[in-house]
PyMOL Python script that loads the backbone (N, CA, C, O; Angstrom):
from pymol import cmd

cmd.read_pdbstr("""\
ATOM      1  N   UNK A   1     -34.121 -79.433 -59.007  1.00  0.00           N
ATOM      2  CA  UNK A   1     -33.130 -78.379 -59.043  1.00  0.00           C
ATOM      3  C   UNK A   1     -33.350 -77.363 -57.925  1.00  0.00           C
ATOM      4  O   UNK A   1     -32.423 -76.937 -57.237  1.00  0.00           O
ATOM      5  N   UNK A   2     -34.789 -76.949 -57.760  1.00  0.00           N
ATOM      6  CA  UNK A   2     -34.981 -75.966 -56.506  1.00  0.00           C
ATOM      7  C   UNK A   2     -34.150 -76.443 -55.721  1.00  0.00           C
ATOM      8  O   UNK A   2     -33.345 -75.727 -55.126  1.00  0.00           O
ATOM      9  N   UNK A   3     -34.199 -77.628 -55.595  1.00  0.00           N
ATOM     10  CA  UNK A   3     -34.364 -78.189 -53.487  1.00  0.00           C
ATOM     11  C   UNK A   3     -32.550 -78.204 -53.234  1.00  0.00           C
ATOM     12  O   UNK A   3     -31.972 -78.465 -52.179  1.00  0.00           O
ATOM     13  N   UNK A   4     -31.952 -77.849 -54.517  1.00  0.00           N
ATOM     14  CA  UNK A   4     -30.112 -77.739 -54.153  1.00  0.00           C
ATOM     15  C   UNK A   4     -29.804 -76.003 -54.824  1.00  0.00           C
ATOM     16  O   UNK A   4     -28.765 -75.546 -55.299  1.00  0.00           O
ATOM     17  N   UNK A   5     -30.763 -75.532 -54.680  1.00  0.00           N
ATOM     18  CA  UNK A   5     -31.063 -73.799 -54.555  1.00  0.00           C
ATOM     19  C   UNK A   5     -30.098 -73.506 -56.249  1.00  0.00           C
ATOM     20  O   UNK A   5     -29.294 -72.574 -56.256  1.00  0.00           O
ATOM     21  N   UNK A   6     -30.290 -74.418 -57.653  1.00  0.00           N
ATOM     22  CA  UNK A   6     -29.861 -74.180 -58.541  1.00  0.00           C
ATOM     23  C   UNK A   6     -30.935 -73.656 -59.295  1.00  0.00           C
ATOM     24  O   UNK A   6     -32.031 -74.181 -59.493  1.00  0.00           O
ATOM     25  N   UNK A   7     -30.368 -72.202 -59.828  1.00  0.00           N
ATOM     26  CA  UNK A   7     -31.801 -71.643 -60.715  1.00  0.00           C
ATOM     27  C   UNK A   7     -31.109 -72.064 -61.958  1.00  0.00           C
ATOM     28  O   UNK A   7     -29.929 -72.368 -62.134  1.00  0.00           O
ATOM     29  N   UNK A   8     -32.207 -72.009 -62.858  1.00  0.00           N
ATOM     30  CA  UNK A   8     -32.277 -72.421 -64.008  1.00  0.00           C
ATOM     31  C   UNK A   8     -33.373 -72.275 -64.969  1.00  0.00           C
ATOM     32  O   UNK A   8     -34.382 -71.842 -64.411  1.00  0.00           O
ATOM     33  N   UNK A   9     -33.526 -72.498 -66.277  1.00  0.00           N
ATOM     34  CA  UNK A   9     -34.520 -71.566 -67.015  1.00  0.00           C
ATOM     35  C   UNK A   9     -35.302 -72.804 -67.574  1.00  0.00           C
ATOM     36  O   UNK A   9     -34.833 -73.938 -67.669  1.00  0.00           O
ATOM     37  N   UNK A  10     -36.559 -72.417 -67.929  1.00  0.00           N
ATOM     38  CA  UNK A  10     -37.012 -73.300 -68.303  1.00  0.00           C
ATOM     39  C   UNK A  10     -37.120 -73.314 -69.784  1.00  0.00           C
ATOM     40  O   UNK A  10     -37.610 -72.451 -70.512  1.00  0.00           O
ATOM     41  N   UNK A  11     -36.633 -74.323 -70.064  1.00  0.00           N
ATOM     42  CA  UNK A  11     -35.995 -74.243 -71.741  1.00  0.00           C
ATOM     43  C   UNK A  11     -36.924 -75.323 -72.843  1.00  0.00           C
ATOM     44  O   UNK A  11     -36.918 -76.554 -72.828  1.00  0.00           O
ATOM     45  N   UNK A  12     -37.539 -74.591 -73.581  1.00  0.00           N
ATOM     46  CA  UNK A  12     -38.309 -74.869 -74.604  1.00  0.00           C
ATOM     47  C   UNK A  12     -37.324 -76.292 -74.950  1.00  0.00           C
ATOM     48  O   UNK A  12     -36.102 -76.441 -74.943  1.00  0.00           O
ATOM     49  N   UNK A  13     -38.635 -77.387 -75.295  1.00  0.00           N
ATOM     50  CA  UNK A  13     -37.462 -78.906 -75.969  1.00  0.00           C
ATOM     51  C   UNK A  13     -37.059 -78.945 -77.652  1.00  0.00           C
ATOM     52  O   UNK A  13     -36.413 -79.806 -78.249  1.00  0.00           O
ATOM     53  N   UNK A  14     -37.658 -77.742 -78.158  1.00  0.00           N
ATOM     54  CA  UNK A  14     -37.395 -77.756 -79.645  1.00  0.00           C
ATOM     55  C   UNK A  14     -36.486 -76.493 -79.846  1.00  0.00           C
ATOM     56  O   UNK A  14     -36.632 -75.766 -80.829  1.00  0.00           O
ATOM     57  N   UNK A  15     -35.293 -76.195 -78.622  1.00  0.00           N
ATOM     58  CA  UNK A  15     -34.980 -74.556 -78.897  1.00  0.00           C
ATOM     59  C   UNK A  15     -33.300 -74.548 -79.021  1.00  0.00           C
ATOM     60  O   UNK A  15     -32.593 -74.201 -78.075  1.00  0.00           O
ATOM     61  N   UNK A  16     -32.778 -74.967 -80.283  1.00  0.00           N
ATOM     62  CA  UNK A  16     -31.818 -75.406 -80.780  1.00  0.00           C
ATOM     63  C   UNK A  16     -31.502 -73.692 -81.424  1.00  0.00           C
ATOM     64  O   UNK A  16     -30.378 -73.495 -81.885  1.00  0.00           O
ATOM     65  N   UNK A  17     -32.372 -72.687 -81.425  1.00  0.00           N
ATOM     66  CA  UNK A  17     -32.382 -71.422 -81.947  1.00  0.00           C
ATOM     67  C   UNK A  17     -31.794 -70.454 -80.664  1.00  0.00           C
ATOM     68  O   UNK A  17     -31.316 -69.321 -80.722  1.00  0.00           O
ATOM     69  N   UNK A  18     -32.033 -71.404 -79.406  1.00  0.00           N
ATOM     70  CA  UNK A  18     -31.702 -70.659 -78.814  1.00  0.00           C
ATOM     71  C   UNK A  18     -30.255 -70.384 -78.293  1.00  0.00           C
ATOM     72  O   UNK A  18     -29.887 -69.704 -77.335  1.00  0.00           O
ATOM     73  N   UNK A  19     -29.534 -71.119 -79.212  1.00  0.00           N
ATOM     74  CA  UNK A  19     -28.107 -71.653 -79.027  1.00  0.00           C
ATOM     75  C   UNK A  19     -27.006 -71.042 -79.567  1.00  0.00           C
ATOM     76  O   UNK A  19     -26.263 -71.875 -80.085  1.00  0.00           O
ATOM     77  N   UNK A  20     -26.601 -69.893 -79.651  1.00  0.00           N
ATOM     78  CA  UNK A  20     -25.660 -69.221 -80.631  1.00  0.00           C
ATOM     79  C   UNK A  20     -24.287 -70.338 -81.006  1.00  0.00           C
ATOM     80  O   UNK A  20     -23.364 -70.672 -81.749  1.00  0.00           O
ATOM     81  N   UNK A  21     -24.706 -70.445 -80.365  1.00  0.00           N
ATOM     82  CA  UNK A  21     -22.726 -72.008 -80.565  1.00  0.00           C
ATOM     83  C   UNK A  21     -23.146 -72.473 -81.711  1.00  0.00           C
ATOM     84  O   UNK A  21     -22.473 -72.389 -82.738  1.00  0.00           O
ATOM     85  N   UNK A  22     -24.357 -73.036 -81.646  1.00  0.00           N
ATOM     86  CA  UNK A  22     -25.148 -73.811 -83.187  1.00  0.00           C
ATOM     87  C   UNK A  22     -24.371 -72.476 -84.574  1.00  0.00           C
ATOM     88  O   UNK A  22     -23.971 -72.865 -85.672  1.00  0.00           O
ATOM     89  N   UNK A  23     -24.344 -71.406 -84.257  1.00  0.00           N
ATOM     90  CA  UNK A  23     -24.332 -70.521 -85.840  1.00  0.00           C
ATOM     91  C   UNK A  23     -23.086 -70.270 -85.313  1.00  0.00           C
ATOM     92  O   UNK A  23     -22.437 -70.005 -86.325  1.00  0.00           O
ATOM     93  N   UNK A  24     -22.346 -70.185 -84.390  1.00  0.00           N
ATOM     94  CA  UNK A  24     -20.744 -70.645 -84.417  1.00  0.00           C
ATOM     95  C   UNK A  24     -20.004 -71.685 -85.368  1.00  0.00           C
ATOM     96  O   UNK A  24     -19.188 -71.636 -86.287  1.00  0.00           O
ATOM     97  N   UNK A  25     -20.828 -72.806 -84.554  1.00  0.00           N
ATOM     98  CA  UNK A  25     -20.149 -74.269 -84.848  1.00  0.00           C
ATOM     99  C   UNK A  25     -19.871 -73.916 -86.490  1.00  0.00           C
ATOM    100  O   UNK A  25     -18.766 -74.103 -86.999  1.00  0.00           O
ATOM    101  N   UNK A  26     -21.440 -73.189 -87.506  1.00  0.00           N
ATOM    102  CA  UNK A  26     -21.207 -73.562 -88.642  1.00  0.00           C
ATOM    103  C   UNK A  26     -20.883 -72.389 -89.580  1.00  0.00           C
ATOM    104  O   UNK A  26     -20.753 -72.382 -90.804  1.00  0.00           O
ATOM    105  N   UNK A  27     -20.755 -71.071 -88.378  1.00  0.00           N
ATOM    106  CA  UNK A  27     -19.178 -69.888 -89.253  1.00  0.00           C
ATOM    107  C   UNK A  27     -18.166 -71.240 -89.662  1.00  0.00           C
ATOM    108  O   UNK A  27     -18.052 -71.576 -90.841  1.00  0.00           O
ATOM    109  N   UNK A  28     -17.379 -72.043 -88.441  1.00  0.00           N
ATOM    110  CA  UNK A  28     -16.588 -72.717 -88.425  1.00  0.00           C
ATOM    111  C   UNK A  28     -16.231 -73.648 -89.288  1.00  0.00           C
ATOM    112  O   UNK A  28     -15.152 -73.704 -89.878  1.00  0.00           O
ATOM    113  N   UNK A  29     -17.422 -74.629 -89.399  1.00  0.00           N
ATOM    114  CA  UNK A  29     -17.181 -75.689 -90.448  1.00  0.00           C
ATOM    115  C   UNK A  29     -17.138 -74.846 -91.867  1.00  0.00           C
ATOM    116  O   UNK A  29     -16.413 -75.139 -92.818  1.00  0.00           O
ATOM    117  N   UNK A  30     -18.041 -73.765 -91.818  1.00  0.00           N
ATOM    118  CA  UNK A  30     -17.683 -73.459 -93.277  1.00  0.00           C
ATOM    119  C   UNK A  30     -16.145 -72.663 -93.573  1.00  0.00           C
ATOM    120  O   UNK A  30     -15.453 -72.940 -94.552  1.00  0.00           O
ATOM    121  N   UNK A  31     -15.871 -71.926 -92.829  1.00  0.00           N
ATOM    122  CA  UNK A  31     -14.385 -71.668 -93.155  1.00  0.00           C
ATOM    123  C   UNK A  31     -13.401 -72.937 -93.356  1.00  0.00           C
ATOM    124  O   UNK A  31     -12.231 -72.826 -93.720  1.00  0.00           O
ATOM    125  N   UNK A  32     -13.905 -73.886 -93.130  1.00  0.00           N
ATOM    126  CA  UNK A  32     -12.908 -75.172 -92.480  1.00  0.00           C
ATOM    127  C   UNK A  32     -13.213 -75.540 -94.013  1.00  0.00           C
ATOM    128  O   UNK A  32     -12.213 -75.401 -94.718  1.00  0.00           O
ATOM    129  N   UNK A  33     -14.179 -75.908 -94.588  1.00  0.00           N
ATOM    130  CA  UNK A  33     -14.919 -76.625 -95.666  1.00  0.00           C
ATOM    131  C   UNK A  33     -15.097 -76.040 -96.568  1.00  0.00           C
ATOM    132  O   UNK A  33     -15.691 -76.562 -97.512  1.00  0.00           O
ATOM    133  N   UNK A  34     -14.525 -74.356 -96.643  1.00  0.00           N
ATOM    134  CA  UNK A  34     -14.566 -73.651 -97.445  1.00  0.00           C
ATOM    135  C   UNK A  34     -13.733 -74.463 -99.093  1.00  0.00           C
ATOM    136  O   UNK A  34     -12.759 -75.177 -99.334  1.00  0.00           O
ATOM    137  N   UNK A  35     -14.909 -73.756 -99.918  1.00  0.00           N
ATOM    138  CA  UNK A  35     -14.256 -74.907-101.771  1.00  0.00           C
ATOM    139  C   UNK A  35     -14.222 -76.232-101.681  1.00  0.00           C
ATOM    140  O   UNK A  35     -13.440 -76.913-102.345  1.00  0.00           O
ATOM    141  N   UNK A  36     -15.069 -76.710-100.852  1.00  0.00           N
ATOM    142  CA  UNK A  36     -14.768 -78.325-100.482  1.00  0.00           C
ATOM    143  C   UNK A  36     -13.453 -78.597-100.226  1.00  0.00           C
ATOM    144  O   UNK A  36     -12.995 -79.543-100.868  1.00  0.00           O
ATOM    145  N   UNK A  37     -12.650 -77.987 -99.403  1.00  0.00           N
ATOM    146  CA  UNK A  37     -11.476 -78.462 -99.078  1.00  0.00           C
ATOM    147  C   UNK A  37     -11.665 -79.865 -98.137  1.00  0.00           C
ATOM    148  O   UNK A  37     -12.379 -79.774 -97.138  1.00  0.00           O
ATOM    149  N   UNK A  38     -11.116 -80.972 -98.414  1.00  0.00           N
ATOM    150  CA  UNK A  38     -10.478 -82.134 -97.583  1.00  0.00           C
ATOM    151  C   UNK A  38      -9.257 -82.567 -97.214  1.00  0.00           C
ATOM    152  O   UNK A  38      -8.316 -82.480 -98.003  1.00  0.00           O
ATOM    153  N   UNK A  39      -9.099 -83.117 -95.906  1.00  0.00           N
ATOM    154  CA  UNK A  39      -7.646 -83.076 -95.181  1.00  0.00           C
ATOM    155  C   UNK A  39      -7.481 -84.346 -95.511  1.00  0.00           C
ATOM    156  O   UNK A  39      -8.364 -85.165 -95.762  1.00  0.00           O
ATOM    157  N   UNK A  40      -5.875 -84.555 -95.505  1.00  0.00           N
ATOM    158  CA  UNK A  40      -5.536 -86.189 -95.324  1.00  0.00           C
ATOM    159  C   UNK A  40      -4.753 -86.822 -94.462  1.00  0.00           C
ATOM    160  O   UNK A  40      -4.024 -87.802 -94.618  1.00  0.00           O
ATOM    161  N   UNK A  41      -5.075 -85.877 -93.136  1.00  0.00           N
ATOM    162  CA  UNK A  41      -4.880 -86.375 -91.651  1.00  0.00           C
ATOM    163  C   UNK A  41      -5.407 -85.391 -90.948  1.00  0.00           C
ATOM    164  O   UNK A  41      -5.775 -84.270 -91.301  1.00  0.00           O
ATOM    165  N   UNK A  42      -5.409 -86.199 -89.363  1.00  0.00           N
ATOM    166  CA  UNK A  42      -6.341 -85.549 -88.799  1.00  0.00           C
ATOM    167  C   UNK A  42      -5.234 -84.223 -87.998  1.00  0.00           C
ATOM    168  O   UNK A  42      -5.672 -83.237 -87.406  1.00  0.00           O
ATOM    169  N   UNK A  43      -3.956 -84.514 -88.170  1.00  0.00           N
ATOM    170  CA  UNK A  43      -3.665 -83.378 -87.984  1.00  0.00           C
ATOM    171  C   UNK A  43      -3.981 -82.491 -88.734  1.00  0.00           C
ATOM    172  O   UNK A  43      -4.466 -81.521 -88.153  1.00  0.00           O
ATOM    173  N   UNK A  44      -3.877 -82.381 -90.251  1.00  0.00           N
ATOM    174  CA  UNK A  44      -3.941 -81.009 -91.048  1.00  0.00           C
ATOM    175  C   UNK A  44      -5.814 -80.274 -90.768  1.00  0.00           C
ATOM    176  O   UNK A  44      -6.129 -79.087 -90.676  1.00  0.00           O
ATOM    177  N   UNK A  45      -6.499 -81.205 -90.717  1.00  0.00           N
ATOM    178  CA  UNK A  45      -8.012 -80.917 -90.152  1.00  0.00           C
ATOM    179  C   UNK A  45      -7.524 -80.116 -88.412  1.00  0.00           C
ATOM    180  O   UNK A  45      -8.045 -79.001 -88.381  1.00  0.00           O
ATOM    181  N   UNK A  46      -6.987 -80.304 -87.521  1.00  0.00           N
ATOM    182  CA  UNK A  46      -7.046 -79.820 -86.101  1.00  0.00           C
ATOM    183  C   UNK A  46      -6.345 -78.269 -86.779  1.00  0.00           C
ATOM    184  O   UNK A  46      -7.042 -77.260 -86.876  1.00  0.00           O
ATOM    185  N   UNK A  47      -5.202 -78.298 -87.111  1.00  0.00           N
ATOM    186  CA  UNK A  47      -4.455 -77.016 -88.028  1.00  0.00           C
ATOM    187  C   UNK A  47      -5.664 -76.027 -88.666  1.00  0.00           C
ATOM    188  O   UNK A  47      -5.319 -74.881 -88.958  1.00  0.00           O
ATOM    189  N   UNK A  48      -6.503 -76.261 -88.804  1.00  0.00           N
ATOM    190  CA  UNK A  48      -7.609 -76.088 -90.010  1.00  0.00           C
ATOM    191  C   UNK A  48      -8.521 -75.323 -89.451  1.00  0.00           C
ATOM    192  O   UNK A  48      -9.049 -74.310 -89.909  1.00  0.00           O
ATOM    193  N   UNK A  49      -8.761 -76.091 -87.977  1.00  0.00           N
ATOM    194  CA  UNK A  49      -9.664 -76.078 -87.123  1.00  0.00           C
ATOM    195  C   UNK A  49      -9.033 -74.618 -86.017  1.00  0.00           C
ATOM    196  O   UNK A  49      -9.586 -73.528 -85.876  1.00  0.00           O
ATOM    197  N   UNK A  50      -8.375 -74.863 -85.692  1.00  0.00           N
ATOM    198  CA  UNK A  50      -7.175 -73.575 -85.114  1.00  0.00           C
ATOM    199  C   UNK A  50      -7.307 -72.696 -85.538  1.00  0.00           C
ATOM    200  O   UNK A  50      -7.829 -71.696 -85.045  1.00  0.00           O
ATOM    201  N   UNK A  51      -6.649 -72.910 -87.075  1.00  0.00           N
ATOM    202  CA  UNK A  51      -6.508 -71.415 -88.254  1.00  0.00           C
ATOM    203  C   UNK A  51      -8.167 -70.664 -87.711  1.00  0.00           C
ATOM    204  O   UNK A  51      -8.422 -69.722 -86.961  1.00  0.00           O
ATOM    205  N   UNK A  52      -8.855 -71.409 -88.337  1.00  0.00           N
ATOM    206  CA  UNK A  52     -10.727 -70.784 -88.590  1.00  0.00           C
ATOM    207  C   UNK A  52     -10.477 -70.499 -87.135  1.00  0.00           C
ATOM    208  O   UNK A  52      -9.804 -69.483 -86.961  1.00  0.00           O
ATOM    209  N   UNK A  53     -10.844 -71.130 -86.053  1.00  0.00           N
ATOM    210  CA  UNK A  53     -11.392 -70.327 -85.127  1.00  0.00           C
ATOM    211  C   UNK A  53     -10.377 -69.074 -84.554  1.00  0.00           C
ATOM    212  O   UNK A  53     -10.906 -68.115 -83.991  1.00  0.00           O
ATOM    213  N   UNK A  54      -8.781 -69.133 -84.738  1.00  0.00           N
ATOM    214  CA  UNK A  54      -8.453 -67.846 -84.417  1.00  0.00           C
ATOM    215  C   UNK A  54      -8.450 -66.734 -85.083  1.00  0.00           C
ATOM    216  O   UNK A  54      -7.881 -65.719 -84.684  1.00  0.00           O
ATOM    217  N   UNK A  55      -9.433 -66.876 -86.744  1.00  0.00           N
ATOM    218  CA  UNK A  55      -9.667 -65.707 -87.409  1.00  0.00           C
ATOM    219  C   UNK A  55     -11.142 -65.652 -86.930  1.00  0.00           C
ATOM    220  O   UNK A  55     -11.887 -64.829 -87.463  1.00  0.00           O
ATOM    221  N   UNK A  56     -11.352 -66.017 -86.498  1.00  0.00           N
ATOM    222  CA  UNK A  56     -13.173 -65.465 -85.889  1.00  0.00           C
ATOM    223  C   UNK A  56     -13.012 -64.457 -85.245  1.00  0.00           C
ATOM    224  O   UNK A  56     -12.203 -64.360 -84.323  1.00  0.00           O
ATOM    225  N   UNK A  57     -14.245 -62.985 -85.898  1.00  0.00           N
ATOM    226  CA  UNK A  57     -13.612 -61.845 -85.260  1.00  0.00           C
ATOM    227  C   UNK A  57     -14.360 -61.759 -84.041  1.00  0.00           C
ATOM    228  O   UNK A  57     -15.135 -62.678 -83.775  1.00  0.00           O
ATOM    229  N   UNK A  58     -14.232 -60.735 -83.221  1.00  0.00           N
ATOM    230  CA  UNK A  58     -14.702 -60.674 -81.918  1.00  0.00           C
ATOM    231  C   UNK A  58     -15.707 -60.216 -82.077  1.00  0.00           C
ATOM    232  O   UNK A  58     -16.560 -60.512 -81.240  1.00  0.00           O
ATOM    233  N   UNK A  59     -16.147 -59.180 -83.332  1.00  0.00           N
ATOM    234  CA  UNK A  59     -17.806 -58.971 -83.489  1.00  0.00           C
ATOM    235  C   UNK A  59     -18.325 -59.526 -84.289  1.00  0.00           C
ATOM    236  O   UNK A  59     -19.289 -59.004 -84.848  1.00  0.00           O
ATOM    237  N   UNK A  60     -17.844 -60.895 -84.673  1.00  0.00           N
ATOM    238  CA  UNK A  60     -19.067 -62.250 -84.834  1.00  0.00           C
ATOM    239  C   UNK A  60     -19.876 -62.199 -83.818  1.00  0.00           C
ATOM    240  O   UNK A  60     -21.033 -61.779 -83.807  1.00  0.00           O
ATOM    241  N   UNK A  61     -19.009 -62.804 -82.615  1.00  0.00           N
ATOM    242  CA  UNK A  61     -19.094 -63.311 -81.350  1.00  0.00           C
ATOM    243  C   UNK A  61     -20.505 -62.233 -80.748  1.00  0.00           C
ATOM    244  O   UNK A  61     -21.688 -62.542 -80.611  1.00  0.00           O
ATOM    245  N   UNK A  62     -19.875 -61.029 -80.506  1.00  0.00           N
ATOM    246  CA  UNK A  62     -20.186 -60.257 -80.274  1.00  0.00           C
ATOM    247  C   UNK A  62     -21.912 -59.916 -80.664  1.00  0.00           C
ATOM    248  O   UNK A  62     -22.865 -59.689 -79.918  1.00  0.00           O
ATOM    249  N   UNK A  63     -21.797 -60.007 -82.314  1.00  0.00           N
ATOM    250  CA  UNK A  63     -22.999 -59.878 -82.635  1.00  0.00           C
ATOM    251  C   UNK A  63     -24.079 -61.559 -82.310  1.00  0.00           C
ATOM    252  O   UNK A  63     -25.303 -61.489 -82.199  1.00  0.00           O
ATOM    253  N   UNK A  64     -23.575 -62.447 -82.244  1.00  0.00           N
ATOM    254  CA  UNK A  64     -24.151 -63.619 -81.945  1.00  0.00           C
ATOM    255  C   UNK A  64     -24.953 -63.383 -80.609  1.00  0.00           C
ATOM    256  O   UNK A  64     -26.094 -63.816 -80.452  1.00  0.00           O
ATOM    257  N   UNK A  65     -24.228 -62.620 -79.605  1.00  0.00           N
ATOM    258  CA  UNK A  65     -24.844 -62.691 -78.400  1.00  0.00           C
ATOM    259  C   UNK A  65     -25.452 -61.669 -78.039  1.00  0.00           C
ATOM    260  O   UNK A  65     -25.965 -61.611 -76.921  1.00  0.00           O
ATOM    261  N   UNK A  66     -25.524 -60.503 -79.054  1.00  0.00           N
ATOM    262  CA  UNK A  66     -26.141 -59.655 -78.806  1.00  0.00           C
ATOM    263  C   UNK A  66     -27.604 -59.632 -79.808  1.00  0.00           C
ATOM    264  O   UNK A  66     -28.380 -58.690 -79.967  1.00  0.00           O
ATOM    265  N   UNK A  67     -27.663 -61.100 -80.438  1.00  0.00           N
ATOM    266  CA  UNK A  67     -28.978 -61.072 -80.591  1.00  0.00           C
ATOM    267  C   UNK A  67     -30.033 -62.178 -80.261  1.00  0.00           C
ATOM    268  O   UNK A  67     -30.903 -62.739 -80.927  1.00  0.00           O
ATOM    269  N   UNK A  68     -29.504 -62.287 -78.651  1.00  0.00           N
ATOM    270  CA  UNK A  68     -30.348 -63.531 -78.169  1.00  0.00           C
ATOM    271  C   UNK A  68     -31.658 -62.822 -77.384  1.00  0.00           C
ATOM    272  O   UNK A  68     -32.554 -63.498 -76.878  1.00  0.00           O
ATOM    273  N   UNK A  69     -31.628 -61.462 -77.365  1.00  0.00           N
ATOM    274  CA  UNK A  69     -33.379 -60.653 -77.029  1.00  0.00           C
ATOM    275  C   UNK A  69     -34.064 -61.322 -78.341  1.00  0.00           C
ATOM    276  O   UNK A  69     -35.026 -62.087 -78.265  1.00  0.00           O
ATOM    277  N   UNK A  70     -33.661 -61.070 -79.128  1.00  0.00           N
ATOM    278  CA  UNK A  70     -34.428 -61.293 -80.825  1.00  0.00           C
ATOM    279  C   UNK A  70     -34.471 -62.678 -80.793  1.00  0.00           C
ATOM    280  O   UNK A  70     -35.621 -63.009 -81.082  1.00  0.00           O
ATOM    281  N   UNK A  71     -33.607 -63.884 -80.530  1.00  0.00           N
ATOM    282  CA  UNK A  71     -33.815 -64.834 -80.665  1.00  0.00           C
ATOM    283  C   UNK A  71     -35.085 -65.456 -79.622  1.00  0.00           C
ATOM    284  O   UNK A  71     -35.985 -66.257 -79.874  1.00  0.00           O
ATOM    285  N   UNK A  72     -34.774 -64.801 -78.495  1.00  0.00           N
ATOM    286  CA  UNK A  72     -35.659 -65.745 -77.724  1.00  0.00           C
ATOM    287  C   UNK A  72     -36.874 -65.134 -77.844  1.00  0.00           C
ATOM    288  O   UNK A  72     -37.891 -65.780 -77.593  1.00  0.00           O
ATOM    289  N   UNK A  73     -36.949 -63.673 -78.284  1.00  0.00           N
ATOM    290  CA  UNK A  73     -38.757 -63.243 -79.054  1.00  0.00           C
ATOM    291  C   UNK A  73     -39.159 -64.004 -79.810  1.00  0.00           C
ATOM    292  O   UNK A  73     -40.307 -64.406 -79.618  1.00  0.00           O
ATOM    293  N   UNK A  74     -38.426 -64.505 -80.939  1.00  0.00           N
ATOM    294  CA  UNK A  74     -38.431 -65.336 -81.735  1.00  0.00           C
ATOM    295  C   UNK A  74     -39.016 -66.979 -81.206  1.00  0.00           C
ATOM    296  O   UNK A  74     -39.969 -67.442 -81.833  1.00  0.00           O
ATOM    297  N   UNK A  75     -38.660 -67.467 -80.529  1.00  0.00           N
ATOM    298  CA  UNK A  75     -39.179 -68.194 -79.828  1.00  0.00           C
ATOM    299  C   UNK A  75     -40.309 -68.668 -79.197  1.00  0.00           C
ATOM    300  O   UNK A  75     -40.911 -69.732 -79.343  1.00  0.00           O
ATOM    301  N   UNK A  76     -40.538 -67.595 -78.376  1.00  0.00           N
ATOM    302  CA  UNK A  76     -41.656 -67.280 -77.552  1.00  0.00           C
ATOM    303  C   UNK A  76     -42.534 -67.073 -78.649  1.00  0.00           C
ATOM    304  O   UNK A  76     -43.447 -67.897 -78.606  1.00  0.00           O
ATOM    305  N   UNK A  77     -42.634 -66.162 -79.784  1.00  0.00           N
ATOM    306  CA  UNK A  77     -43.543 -65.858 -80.986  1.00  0.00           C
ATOM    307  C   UNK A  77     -43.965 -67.521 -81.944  1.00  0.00           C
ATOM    308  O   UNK A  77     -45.091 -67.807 -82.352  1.00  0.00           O
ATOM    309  N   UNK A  78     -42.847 -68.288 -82.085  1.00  0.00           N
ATOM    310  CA  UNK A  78     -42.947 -69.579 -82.572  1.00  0.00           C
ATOM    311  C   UNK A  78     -43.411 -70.551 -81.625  1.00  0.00           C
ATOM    312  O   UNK A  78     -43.230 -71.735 -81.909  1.00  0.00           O
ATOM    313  N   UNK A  79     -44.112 -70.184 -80.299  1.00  0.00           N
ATOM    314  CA  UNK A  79     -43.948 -71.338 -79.150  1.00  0.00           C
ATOM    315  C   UNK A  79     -43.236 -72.456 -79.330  1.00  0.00           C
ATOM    316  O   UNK A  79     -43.672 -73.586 -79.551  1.00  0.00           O
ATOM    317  N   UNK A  80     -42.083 -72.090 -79.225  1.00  0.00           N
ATOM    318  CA  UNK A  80     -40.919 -72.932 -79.362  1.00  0.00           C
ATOM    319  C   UNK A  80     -40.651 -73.815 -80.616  1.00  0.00           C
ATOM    320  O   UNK A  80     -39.936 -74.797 -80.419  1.00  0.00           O
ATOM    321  N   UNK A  81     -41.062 -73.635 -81.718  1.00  0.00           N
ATOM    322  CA  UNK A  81     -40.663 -74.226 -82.882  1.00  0.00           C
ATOM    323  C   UNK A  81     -39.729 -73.704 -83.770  1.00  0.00           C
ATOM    324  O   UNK A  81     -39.265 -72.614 -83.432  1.00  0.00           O
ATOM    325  N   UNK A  82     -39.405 -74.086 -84.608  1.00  0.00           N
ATOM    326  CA  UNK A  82     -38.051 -73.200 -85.490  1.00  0.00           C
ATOM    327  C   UNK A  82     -38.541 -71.686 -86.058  1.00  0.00           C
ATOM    328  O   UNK A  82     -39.488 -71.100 -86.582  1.00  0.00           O
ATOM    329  N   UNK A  83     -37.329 -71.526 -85.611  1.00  0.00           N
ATOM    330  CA  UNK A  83     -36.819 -69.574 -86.115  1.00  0.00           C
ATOM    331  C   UNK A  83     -36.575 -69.521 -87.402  1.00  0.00           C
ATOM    332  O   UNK A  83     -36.957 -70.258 -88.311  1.00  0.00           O
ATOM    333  N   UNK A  84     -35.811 -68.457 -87.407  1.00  0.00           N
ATOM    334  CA  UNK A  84     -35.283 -68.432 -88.710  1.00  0.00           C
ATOM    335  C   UNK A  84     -33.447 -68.674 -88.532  1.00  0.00           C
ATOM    336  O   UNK A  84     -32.644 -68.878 -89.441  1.00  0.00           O
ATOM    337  N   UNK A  85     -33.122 -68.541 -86.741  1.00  0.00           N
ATOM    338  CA  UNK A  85     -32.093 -68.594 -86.288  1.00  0.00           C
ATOM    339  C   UNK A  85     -31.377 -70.186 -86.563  1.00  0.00           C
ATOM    340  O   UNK A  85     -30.249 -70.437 -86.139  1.00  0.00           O
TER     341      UNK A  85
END
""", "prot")
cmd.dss("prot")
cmd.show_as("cartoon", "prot")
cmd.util.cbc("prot")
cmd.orient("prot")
């Protein structure tokens, strides 16, 4: 990566904590899956999928990324093994 002048971090191989999308993905599925709801096409699931993510508020988001200091302490404190994230 140096030698085509791309920086990049060096990323722990067990650091799935360090991923806010991961506690996205599963705001998501659970609004989606909320009461065990099941679809019976894959349109009404994409509809589903739409609805949930355009009620995601902006300080989910917001707070997700504003706690990746804490996450990656977290990290560094676990030498790279699971958080609580």
């Amino acid at each position: 990566m140096a030698a085509n002048n791309v920086a990049y971090l060096d990323w722990p191989a067990r650091s799935p904590d360090l991923n806010p999308i991961e506690n996205l993905w599963g705001i998501l599925a659970r609004e989606v899956y909320k009461e065990n709801k099941q679809y019976d096409s894959v349109d009404e699931l994409k509809t589903a999928i739409t609805r949930a993510w355009e009620n995601i508020k902006l300080e989910t988001l917001q707070n997700l990324i504003l706690s990746m200091p804490t996450r990656c302490q977290a990290v560094i404190d676990a030498r790279g093994y699971a958080t609580k994230y």
